[in-house]
C-alpha positions as semicolon CSV with decimal commas, in nm:
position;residue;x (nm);y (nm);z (nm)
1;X;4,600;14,600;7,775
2;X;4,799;14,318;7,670
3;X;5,003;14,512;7,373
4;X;5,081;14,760;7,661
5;X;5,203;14,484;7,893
6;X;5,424;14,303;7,655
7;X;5,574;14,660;7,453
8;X;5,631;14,764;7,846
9;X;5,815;14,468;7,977
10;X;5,969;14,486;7,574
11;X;6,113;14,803;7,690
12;X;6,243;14,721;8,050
13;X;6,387;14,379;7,887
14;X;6,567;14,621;7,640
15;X;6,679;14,875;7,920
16;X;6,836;14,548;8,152
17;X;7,085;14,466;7,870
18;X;7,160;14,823;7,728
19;X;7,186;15,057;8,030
20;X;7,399;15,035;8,306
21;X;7,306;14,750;8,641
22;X;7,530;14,522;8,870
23;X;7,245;14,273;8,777
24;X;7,342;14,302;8,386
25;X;7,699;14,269;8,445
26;X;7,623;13,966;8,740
27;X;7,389;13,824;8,487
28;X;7,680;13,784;8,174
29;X;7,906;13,688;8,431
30;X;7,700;13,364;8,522
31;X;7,616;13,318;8,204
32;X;8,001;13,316;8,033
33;X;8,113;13,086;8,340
34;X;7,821;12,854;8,249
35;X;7,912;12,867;7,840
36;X;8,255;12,820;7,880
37;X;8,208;12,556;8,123
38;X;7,999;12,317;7,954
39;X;8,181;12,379;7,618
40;X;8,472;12,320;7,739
41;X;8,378;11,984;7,917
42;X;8,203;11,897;7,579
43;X;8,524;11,965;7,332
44;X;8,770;11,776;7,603
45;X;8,528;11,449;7,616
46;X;8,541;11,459;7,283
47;X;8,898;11,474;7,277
48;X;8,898;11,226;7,594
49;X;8,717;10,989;7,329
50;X;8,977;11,002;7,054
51;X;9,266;10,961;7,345
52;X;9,072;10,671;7,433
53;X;9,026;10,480;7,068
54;X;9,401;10,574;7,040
55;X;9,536;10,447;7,350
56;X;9,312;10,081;7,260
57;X;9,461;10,057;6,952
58;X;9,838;10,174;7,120
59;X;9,825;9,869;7,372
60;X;9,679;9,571;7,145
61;X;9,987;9,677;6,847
62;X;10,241;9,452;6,778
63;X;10,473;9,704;6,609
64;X;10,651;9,833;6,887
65;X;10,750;10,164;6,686
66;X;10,420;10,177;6,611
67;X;10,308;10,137;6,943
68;X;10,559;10,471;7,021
69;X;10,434;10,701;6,765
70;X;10,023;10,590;6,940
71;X;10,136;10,692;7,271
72;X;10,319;11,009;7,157
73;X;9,991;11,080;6,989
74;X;9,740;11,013;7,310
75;X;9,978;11,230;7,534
76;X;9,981;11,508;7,297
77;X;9,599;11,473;7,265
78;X;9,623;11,492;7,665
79;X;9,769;11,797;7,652
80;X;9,547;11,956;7,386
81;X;9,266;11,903;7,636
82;X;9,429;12,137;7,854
83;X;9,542;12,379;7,589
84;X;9,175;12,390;7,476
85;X;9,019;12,438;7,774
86;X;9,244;12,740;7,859
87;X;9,151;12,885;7,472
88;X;8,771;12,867;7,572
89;X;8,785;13,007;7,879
90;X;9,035;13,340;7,729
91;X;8,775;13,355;7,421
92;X;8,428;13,356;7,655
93;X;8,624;13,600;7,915
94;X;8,726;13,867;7,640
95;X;8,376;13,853;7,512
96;X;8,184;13,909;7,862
97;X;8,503;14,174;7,889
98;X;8,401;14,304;7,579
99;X;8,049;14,313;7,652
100;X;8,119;14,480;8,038
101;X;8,371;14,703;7,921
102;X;8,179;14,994;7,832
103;X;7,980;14,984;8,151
104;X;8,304;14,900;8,383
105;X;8,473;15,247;8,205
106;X;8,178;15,462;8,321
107;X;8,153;15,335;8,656
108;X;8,520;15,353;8,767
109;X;8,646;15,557;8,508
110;X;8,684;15,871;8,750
111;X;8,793;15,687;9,019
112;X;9,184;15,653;9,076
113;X;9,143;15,483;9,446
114;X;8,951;15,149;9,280
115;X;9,140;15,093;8,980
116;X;9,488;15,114;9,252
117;X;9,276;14,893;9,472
118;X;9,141;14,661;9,202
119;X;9,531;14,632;9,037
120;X;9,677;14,581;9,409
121;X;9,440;14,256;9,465
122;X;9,516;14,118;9,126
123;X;9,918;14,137;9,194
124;X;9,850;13,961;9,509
125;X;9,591;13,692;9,356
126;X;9,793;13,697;9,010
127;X;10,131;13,600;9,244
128;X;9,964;13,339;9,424
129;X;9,781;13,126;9,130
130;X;9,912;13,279;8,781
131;X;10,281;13,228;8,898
132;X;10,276;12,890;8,970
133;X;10,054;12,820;8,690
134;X;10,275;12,937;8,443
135;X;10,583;12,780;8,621
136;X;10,405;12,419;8,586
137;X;10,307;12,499;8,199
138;X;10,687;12,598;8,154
139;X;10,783;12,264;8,312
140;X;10,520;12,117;8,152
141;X;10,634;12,212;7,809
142;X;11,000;12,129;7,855
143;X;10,908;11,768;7,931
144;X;10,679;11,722;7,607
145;X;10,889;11,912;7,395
146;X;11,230;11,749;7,482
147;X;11,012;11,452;7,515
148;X;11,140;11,289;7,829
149;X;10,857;11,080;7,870
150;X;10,510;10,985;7,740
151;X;10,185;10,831;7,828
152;X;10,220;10,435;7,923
153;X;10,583;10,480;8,007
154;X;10,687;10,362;8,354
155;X;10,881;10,665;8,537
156;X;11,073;10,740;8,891
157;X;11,054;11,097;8,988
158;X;11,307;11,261;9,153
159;X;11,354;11,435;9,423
160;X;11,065;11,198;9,596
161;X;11,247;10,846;9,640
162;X;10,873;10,677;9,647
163;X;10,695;10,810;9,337
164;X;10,695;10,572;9,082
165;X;10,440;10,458;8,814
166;X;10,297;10,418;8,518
167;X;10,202;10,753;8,319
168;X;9,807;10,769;8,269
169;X;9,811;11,111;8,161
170;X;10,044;11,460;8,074
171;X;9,956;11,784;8,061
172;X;10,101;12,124;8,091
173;X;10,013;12,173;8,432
174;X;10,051;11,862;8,603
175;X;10,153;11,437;8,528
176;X;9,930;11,176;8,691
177;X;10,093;10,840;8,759
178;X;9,952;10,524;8,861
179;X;10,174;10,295;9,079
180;X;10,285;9,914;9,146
181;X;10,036;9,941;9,443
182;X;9,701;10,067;9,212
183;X;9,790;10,420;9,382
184;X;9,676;10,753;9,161
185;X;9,989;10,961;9,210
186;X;9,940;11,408;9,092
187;X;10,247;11,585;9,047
188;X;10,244;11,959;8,970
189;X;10,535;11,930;8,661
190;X;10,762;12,238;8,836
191;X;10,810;11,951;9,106
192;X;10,955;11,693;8,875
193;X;11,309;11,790;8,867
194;X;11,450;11,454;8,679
195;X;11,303;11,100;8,572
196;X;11,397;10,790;8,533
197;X;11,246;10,627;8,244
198;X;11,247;10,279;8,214
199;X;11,263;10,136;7,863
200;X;10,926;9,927;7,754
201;X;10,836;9,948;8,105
202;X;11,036;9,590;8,235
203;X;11,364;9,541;8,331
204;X;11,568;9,253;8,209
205;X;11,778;9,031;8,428
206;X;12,018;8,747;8,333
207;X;12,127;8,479;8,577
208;X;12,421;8,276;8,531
209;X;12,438;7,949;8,695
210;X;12,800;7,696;8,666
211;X;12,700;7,306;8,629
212;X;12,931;6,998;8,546
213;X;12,701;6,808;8,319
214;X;12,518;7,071;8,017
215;X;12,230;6,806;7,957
216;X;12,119;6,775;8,363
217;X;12,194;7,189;8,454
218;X;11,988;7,236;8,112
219;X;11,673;7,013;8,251
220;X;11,742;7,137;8,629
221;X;11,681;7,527;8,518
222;X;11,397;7,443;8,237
223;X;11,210;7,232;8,550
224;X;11,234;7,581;8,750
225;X;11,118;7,785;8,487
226;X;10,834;7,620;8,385
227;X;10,703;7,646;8,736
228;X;10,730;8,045;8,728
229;X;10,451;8,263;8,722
230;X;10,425;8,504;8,386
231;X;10,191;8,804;8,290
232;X;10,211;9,164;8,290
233;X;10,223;9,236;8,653
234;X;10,452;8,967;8,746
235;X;10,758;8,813;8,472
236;X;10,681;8,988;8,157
237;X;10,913;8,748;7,979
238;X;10,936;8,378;7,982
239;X;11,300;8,312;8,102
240;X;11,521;8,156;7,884
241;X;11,863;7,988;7,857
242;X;12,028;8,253;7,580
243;X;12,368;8,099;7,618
244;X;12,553;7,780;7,694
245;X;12,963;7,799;7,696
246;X;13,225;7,571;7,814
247;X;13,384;7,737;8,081
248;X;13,640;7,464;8,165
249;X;13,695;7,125;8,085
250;X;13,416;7,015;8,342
251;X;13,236;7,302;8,399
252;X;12,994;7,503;8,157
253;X;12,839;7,861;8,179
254;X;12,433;7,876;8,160
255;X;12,323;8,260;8,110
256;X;11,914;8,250;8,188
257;X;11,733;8,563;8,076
258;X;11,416;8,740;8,141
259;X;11,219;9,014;8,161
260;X;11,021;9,132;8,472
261;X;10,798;9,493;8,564
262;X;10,982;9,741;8,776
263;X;10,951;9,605;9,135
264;X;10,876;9,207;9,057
265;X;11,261;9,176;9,025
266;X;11,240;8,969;9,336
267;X;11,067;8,718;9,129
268;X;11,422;8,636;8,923
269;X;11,666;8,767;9,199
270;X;11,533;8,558;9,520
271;X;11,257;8,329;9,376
272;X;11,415;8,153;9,094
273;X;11,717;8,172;9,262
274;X;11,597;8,005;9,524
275;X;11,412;7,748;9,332
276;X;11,690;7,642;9,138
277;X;11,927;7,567;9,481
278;X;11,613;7,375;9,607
279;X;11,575;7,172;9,264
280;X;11,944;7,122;9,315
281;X;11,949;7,000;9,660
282;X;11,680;6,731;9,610
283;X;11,944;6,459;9,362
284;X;12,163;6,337;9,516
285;X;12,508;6,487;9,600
286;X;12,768;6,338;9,330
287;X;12,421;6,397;9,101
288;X;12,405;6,756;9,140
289;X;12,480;7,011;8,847
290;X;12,510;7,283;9,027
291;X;12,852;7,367;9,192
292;X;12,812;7,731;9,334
293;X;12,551;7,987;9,416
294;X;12,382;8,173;9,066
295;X;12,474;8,504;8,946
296;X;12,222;8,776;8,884
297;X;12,259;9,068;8,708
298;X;12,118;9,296;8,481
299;X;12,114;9,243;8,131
300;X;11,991;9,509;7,927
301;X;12,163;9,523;7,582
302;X;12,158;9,873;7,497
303;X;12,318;9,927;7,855
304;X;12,593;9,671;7,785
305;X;12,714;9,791;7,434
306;X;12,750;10,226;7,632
307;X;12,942;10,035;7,877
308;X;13,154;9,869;7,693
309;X;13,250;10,177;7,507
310;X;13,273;10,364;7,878
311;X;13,481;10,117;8,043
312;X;13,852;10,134;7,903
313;X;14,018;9,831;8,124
314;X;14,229;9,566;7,898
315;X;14,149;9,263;7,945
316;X;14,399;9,008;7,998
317;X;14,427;8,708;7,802
């Protein structure tokens, strides 16, 4: 009785995955979502991982080429999650296809009206979701190939005046920023029509303030900047007096430089600013250094040596 039970449900086990049944075809269907689901969540924390270690070791170098090359790496390990995840999915879907295909032929395979149905819903899903799909991988691929940017870099994207941030992570399809605020910013990469990338992520001001005596203006701006507040999220560089030139008999030229994030300019612009007129005000009149309002303006050196090839005045004598 029980060698009849087990050869008969043997056979009808057999018949379910050989012979035509919506449940068969329902059944691989589950089942190929479920593989290439889970293995593709497995391979990209895995990959996650590596990104991870990489982007560790990318922050805590000292080399700052070195510290390029790391982040080029952990974007383009960003992107393979995608690229991976897209490979699984094709491979598990032509293999279900594969499996199905027989089955699908014989059941449709005399009908003209459902394969003209079936083809007119794909064009409409296909033009809704596989169009702008591939339009953000295009995108997508311009930026990493061209390389306009990479992970860690600190970007403005046009044409939205108020999306700025740090880049957390790229991929083909989209860019996912992290702003001044702590906000998580998604952008679909067919949006971002042009960035502005600032270099090492800070932005480098240089004040020039006009004193009478070099030894008192030199104590006056050290007292300021000593009480200034430093770190990453505030001035990323310790200001410091980079030049000292006689600028007349009486008069010399300080030039104070620093570096600040994108959006703590205030600090250097207004704060220090402000500071120093306060530190100047407290002597006494005929004991003040300073004799007119500081200068501020930006400094960055790779900026001044195109613009001094760009700008074609003489200068006078």
């Amino acid at each position: 009785m029980n060698d009849q039970f087990f050869e008969r449900a043997g056979r009808e086990l057999s018949n379910f995955f050989t012979q035509s049944n919506p449940y068969r075809s329902l059944l691989i269907l589950i089942a190929s979502l479920l593989i290439s689901y889970w293995l593709s969540r497995f391979v990209a924390q895995f990959i996650v991982f590596i990104a991870q270690k990489v982007a560790v070791r990318s922050d805590n170098e000292s080399d700052a080429t070195k510290s390029i090359r790391l982040r080029q790496v952990e974007t383009y390990l960003g992107v393979t999650v995608a690229i991976v995840r897209v490979v699984i999915v094709a491979v598990v879907a032509y293999v279900a296809w594969r499996i199905l295909s027989p089955v699908e032929s014989k059941a449709i395979g005399g009908s003209g009206a459902a394969a003209i149905g079936a083809s007119a819903v794909f064009i409409v899903v296909a033009s809704q979701t596989i169009g702008p799909l591939l339009r953000d991988i295009t995108a997508g691929a311009t930026i990493i190939i061209e390389r306009w940017f990479t992970v860690g870099d600190y970007i403005k994207v046009e044409s939205f005046w108020n999306v700025t941030g740090v880049v957390e992570r790229l991929t083909l399809r989209s860019t996912k920023l992290r702003s001044l605020s702590g906000e998580v910013i998604w952008i679909h990469n067919q949006k971002i029509d042009a960035v502005h990338v600032t270099p090492n992520g800070v932005r480098t001001l240089a004040v020039d303030v006009l004193v009478n005596d070099k030894d008192i203006g030199e104590k006056l701006v050290k007292n300021v900047i000593n009480r200034l507040p430093t770190g990453p999220m505030m001035i990323a560089e310790r200001l410091r007096i980079v030049e000292t030139a006689k600028w007349s008999d009486e008069l010399w030229m300080m030039t104070v430089q620093g570096k600040t994030v994108p959006g703590r300019e205030w600090l250097i612009e207004n704060y220090f600013v402000s500071e120093l007129q306060k530190e100047n005000s407290r002597v006494q009149k005929k004991n003040r250094a300073m004799v007119s309002d500081p200068i501020v303006r930006y400094a960055d050196p790779v900026t001044e040596r195109r613009f001094r090839r760009a700008v074609r005045v003489q200068q006078q004598k």
